[in-house]
C-alpha positions as CSV (number, residue, x, y, z in Angstrom):
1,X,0.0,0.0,0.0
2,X,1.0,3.6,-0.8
3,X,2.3,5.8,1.9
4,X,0.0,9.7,1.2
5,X,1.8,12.9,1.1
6,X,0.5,14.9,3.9
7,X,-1.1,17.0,0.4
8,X,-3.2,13.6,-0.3
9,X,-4.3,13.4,3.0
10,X,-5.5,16.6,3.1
11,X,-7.8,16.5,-0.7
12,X,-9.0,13.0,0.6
13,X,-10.3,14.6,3.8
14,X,-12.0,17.1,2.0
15,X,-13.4,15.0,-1.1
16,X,-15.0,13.2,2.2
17,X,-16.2,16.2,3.7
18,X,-17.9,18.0,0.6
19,X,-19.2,14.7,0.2
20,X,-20.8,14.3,3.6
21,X,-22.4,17.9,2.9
22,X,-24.3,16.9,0.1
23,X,-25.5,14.1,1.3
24,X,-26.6,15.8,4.8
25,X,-28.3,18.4,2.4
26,X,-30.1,15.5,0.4
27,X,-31.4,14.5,3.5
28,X,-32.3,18.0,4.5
29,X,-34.1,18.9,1.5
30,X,-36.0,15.6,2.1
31,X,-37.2,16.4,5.9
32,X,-38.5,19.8,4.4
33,X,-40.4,18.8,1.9
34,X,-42.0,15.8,4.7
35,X,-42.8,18.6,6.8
36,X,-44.0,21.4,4.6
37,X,-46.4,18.3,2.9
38,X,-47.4,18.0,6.5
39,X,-48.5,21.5,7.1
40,X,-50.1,21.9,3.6
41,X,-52.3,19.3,4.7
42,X,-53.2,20.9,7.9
43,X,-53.9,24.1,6.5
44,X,-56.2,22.3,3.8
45,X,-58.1,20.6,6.4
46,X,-58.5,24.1,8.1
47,X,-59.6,25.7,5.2
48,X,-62.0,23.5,4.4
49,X,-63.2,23.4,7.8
50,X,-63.8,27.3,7.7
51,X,-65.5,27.1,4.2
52,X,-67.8,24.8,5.2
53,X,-68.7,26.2,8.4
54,X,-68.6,29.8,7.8
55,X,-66.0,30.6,10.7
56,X,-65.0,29.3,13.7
57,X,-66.6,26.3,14.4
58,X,-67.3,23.8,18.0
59,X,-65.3,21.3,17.9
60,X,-66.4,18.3,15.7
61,X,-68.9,15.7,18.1
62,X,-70.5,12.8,16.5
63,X,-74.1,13.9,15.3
64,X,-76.1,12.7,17.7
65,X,-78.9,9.8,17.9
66,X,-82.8,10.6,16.6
């Protein structure tokens, strides 16, 4: 095996780091997108809510028995 100059040490450390950084961004730009889907579909349940109630509504009971 080939002994690195302390020069090839160095690039191989940082190759690894710039590669770490993307791939901690990848993962980043994947937790974002989970959580912004998450609150677009709370604000579309809250929406709706408010459309089809006309405001502030009690909070949702079963209907109850004739």
């Amino acid at each position: 095996m080939e002994h690195e100059t302390p020069a090839q040490q160095y690039l191989r450390r940082w190759a690894q780091a710039v590669i770490d950084m993307i791939i901690l961004d990848m993962i980043n730009r994947v937790l974002i997108a989970v959580v912004a889907r998450q609150i677009h579909a709370i604000v579309q349940d809250v929406m709706r809510d408010l459309l089809t109630t006309g405001g502030c509504a009690p909070p949702r009971q079963p209907p109850a028995a004739p």
